[in-house]
C-alpha positions as CSV (number, residue, x, y, z in Angstrom):
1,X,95.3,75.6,86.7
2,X,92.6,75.4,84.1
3,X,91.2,78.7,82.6
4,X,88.3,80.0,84.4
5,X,85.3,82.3,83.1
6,X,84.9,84.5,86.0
7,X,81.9,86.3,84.4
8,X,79.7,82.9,83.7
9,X,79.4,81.7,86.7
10,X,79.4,82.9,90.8
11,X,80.5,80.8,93.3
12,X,80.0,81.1,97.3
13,X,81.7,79.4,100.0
14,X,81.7,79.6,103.8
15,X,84.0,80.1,106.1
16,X,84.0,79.9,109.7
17,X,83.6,83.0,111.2
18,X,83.3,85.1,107.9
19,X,80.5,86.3,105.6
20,X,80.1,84.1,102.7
21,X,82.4,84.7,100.0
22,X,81.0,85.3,96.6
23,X,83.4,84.6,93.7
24,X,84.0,85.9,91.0
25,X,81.5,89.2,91.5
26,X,79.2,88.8,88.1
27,X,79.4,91.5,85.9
28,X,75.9,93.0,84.5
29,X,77.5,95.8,82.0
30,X,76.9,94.7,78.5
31,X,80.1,94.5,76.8
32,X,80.7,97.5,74.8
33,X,83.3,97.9,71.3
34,X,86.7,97.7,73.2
35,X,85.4,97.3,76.4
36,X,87.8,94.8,78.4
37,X,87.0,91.2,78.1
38,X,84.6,89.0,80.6
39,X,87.5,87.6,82.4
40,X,89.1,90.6,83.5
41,X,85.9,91.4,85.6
42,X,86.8,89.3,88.8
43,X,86.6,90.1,91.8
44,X,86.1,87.6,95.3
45,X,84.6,89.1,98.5
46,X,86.0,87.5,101.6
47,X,84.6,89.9,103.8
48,X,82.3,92.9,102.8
49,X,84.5,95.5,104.5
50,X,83.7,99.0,102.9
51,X,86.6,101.2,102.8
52,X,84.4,104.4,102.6
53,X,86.6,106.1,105.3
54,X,90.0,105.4,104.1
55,X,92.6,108.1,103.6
56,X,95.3,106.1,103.0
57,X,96.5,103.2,100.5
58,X,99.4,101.3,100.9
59,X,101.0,99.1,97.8
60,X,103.2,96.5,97.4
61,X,105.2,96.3,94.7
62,X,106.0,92.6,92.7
63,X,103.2,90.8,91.6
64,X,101.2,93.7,93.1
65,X,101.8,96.9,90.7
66,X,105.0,95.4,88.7
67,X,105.9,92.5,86.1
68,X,109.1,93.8,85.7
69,X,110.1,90.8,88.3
70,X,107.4,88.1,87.1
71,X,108.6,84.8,87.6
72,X,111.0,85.7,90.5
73,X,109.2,82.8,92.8
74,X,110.3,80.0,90.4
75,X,113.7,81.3,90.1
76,X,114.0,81.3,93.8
77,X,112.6,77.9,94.5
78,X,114.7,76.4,91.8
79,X,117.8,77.8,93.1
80,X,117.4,76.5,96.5
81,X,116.0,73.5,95.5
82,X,119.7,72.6,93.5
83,X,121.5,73.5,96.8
84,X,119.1,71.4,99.0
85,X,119.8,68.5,96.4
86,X,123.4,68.6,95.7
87,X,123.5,68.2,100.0
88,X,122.4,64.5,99.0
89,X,120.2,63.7,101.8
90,X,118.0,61.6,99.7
91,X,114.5,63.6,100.0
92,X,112.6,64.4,97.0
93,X,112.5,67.2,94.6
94,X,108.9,67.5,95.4
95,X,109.3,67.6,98.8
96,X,112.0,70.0,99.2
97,X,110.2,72.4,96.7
98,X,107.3,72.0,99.2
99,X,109.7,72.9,101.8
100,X,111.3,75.7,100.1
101,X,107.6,77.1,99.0
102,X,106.3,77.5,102.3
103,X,109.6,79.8,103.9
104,X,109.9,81.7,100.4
105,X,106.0,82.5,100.7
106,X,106.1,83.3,104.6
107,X,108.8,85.9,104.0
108,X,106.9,87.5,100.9
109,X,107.0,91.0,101.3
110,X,110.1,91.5,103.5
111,X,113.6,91.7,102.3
112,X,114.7,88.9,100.5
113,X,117.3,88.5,102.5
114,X,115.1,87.1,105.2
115,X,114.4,84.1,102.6
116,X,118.1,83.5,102.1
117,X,118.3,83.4,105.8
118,X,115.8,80.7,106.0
119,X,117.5,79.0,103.3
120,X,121.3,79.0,104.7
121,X,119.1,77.5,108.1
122,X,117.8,74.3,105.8
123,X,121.1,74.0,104.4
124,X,122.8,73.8,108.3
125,X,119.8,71.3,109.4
126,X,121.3,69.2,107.1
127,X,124.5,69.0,108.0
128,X,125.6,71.4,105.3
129,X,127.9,74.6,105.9
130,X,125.8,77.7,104.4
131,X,127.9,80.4,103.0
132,X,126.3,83.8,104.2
133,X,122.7,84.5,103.3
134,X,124.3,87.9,101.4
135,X,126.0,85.6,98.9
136,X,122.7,83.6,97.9
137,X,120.8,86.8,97.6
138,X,123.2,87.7,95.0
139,X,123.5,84.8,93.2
140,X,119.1,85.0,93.4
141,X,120.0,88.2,91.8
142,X,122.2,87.4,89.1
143,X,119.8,85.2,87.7
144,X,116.8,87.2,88.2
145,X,118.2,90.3,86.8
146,X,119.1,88.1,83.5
147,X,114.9,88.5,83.1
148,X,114.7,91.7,84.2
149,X,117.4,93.5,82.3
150,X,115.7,92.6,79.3
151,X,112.0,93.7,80.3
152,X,113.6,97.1,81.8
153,X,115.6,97.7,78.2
154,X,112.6,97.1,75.9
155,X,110.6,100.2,78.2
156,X,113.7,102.1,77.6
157,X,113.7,101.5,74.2
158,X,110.5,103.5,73.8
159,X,108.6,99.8,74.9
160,X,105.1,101.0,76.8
161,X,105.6,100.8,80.3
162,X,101.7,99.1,81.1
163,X,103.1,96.0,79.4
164,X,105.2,95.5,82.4
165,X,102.2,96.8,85.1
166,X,99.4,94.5,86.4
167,X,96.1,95.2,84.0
168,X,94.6,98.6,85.2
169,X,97.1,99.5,87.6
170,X,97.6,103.2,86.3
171,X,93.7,103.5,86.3
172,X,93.6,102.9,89.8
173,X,96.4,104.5,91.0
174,X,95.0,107.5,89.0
175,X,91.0,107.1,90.5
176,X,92.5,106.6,94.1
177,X,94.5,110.0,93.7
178,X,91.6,112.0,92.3
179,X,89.6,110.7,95.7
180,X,92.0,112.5,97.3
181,X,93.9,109.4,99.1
182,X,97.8,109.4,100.0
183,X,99.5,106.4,98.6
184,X,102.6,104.8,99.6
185,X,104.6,101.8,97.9
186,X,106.2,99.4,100.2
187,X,108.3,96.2,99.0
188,X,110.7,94.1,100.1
189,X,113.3,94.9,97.2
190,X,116.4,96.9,97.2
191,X,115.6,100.3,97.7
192,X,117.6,101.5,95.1
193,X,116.1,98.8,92.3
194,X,112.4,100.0,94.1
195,X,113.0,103.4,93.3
196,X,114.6,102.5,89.2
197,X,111.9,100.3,88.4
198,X,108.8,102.7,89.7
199,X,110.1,105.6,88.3
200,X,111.0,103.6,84.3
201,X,107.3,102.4,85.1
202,X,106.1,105.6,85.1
203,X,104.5,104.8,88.3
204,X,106.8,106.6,91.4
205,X,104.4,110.0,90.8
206,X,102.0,108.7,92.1
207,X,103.1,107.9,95.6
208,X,104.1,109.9,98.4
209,X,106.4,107.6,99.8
210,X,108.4,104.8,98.3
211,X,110.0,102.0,101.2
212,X,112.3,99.3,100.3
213,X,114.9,97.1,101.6
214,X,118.4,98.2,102.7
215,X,121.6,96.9,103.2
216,X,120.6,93.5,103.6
217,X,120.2,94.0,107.4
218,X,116.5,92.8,107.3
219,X,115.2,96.0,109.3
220,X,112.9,97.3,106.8
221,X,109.4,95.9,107.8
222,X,106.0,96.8,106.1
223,X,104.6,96.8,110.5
224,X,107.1,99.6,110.9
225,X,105.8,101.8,108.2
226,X,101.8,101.0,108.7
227,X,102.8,101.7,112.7
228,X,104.3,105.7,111.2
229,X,101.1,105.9,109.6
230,X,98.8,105.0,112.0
231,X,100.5,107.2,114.3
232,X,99.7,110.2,112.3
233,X,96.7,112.6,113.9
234,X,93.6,111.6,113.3
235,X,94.4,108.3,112.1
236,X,93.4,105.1,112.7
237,X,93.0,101.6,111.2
238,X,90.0,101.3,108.8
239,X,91.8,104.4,107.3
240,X,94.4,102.1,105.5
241,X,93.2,100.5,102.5
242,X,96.3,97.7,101.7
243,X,96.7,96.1,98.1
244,X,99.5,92.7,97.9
245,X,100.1,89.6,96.7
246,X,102.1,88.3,99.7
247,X,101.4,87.3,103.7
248,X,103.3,90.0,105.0
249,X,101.3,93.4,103.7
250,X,98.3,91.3,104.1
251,X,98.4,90.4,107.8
252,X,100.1,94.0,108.5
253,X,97.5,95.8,106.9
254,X,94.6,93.4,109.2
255,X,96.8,93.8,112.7
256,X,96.8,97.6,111.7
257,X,93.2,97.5,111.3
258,X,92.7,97.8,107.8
259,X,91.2,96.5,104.3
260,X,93.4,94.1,102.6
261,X,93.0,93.7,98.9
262,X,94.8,90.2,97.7
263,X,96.2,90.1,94.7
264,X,95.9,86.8,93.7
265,X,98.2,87.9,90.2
266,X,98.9,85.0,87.9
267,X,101.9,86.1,86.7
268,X,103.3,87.4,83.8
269,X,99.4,87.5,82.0
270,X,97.7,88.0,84.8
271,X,94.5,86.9,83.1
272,X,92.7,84.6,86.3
273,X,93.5,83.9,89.5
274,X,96.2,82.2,90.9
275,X,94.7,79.6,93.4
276,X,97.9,78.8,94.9
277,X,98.3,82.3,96.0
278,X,94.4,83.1,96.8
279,X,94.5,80.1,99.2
280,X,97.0,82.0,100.8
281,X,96.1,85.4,100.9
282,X,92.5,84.1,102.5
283,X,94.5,82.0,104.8
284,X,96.9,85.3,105.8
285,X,93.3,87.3,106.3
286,X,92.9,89.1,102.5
287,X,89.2,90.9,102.4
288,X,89.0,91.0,98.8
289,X,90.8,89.0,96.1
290,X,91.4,89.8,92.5
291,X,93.7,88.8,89.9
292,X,94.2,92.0,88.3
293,X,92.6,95.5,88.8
294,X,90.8,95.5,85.3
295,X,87.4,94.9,88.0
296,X,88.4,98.9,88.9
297,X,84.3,99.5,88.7
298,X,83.6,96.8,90.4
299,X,86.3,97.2,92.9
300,X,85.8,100.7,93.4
301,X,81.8,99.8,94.4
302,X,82.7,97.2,97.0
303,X,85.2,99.9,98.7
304,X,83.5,103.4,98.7
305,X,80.1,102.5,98.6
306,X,79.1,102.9,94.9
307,X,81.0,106.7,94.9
308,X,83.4,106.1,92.0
């Protein structure tokens, strides 16, 4: 993906049955001395919900909040690409990775054990005997924390924790608390690493409730906790104001009745948007889509109505 200059230009394209999309919102601030840079003010309206009335915000938590993880995807897909290979079936790199894509991004947001699951099911298609999707998720693991270890030592070493958050997540975490909203975190990784990581990120404050996955049983699901939510008096759907860079929190947050923020985060830099991921997000029924939150003003408009 070539850069973009999401401040020089607007773009707007139909789609059936929606408002027309602008993209990227145009910024009309004059830049001042250390202001942010023209390219982080981005921001793509899908639809022109207002979320005026919500109460509630619900985040995910790689790729959404935390870089701790970045590159996770490529780790994943390369993994079960090798096994696919070594089954010697004769298909193509390319089109197993296509393959492999599609399941890893349809379970995005739910315990990754419901990608290994899907994985140990293209291995037995082929004739091949899976081990248990447990072992893979370790193995994922093994080589994932290799990355991670590192990132989570350098914060511990005194390294600033922001380095390791997408751009102006503390900022908004901070404005949507001072409006009064309760915020939740819900991710499909280990509980127990869920709860580590926000808390050395300086970020588990903030929320009222942290969900992840547990024991690799696959029950965790972002529909159960919007569904507790939802339940609560005096709530109801365009209450929920949802903020993810995967299908899952997306639709959940829409079938609940809410506003979906996409985060279509270019991982680790996070500088412009991912259009691999934005084509999905729209596709899973994203409202908004940035790549980052350093569009907080602009964001924060589109939302409550101009009240910042």
């Amino acid at each position: 993906m070539g850069p973009l200059s999401p401040c020089a230009r607007t773009r707007f394209c139909k789609r059936p049955g929606n408002t027309a999309s602008a993209w990227p919102r145009p910024c009309n601030r004059a830049a001042a001395p250390g202001a942010m840079p023209e390219w982080f003010l981005s921001l793509e309206i899908i639809h022109a919900i207002p979320a005026a009335r919500a109460r509630i915000a619900v985040f995910d938590f790689d790729g959404s909040l935390s870089l701790i993880r970045a590159g996770w995807f490529p780790l994943m897909k390369r993994m079960m690409v090798e096994g696919l290979t070594a089954l010697g079936t004769g298909e193509s790199e390319a089109d197993l990775a296509a393959e492999v894509e599609d399941y890893i991004w349809r379970f995005t947001g739910q315990d990754t054990i419901c990608q290994m699951i899907a994985f140990t099911e293209a291995i037995r298609r082929r004739g091949g005997r899976p081990l248990d999707a447990a072992v893979y998720k370790q193995r994922f693991l093994d080589r994932l924390y290799r990355v991670t270890n590192l990132r989570m030592e350098e914060i511990r070493g005194g390294g600033p924790p922001d380095r390791h958050l997408v751009p102006g997540t503390r900022r908004l975490l901070e404005t949507l608390r001072a409006r009064g909203m309760r915020l939740y975190l819900a991710s499909g990784t280990d509980e127990p690493a869920l709860l580590e990581e926000a808390a050395l990120l300086d970020i588990a404050r903030y929320f009222e409730g942290i969900h992840g996955a547990r024991d690799n049983s696959g029950g965790f699901t972002k529909r159960a906790l919007l569904e507790r939510l939802i339940a609560q008096p005096g709530m109801e759907g365009e209450r929920l104001v949802g903020f993810g860079d995967g299908p899952v929190e997306t639709e959940e947050i829409k079938r609940a009745g809410g506003i979906a923020v996409g985060l279509a985060t270019d991982e680790p830099e996070c500088r412009v948007v991912n259009e691999w991921k934005r084509a999905r997000l729209i596709a899973s029924g994203a409202d908004y889509i940035v790549p980052h939150y350093g569009c907080h003003d602009e964001l924060m408009e589109v939302l409550f109505d101009g009240r910042r």
